[in-house]
C-alpha positions in Angstrom: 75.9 80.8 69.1 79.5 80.3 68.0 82.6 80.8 70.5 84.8 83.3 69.5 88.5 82.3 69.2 91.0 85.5 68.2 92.9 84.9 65.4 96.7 86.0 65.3 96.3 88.8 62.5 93.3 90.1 65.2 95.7 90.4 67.8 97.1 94.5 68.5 99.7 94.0 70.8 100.3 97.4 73.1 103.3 98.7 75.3 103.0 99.6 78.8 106.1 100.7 81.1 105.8 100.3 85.3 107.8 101.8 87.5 108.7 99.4 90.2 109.5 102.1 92.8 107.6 101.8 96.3 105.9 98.7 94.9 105.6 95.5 96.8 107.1 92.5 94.8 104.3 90.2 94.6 101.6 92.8 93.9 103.6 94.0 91.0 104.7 90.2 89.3 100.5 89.5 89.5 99.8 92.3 87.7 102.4 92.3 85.2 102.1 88.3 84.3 97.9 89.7 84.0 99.1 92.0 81.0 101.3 89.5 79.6 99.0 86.8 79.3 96.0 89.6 77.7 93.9 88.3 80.7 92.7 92.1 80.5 91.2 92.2 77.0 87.8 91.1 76.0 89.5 88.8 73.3 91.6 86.8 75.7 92.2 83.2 74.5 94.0 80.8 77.0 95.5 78.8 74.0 97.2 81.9 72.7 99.6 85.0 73.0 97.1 87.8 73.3 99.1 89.5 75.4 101.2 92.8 75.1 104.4 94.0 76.4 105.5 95.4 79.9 108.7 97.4 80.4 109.4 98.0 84.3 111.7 100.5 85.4 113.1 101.3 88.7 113.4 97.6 90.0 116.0 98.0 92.2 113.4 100.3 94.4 111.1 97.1 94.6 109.8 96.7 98.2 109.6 93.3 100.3 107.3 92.9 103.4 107.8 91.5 106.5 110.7 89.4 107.2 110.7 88.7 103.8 114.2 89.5 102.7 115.8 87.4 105.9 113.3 84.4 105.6 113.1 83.9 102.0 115.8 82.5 99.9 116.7 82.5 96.2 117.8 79.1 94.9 119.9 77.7 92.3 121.9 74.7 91.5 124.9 74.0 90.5 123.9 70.5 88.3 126.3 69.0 90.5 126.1 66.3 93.9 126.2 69.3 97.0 125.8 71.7 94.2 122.5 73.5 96.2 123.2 77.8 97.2 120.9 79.4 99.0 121.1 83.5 98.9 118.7 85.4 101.4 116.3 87.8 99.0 117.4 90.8 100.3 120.9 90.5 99.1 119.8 88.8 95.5 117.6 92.0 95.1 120.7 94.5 95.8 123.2 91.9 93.2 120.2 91.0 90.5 116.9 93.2 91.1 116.3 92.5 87.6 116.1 88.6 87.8 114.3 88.5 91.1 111.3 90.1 89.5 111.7 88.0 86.2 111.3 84.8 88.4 108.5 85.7 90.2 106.4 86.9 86.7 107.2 83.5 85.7 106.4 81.7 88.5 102.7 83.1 87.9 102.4 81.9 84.2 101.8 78.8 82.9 104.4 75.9 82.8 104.3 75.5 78.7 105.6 76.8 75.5 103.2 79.8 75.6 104.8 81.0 78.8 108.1 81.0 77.0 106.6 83.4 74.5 105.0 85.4 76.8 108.1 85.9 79.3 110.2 87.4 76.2 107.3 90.6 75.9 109.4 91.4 79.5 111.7 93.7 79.4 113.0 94.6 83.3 115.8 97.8 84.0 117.1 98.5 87.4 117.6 102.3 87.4 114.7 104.7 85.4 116.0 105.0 82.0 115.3 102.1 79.2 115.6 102.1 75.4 112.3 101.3 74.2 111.4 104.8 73.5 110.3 104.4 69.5 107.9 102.0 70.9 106.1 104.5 72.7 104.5 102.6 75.6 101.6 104.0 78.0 102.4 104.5 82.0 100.8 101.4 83.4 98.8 102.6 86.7 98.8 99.5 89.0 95.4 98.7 90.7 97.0 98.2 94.4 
């Protein structure tokens, strides 16, 4: 018996919108990076893009648990000696709500090229309203 590998003219690529609203950040970024990386079709390949794409709506209404938004911090770094700021998560989620999602999808893909391909099939909005309309993407019902 041979093993199937998909090939690229094989692959239908679909689009699913989420809203983000009442949903709890980690729950939602498993999920999505699932439908990026095709994990949920029968023809998924771990050596290519079967994936399709995700528009999420509503992620300013993204929900934290715990102490979550106190304790935990969002990093970056300046490229400079000393250059290190911290920002607690709850106030990067009211400034970027957008980014703080797009770093945890990414954080639960693979560190490689194909993760670079897959990450651009994201599209995140803060309020309800996004432009990919003509596209006409199924309401993605999340498991949890």
């Amino acid at each position: 018996m041979k093993t199937y590998s998909p090939k690229p003219e094989h692959i239908e690529r679909r689009w699913y919108v989420v809203d983000a609203s009442g949903v709890v950040l980690g729950r939602l970024a498993s999920e999505v990076a699932t439908i990026l990386r095709g994990k949920h079709k029968p023809m998924y390949a771990p050596h290519m893009d079967t994936g399709d794409h995700v528009v999420v709506v509503n992620a300013d209404k993204i929900e934290l648990t715990g102490n979550k938004g106190e304790d935990k911090y969002a990093y970056r770094h300046s490229g400079y000696p000393g250059g290190l700021r911290a920002r607690p998560l709850k106030d990067q989620l009211e400034r970027q709500p957008t980014e703080v999602l797009r770093k945890a999808v990414k954080g639960m893909l693979p560190r490689n090229r194909l993760s670079r391909a897959q990450i651009k099939k994201l599209k995140i909005y803060a309020g309800p309203e996004h432009p990919h309309e003509a596209q006409a993407p199924k309401e993605l019902e999340l498991t949890t």
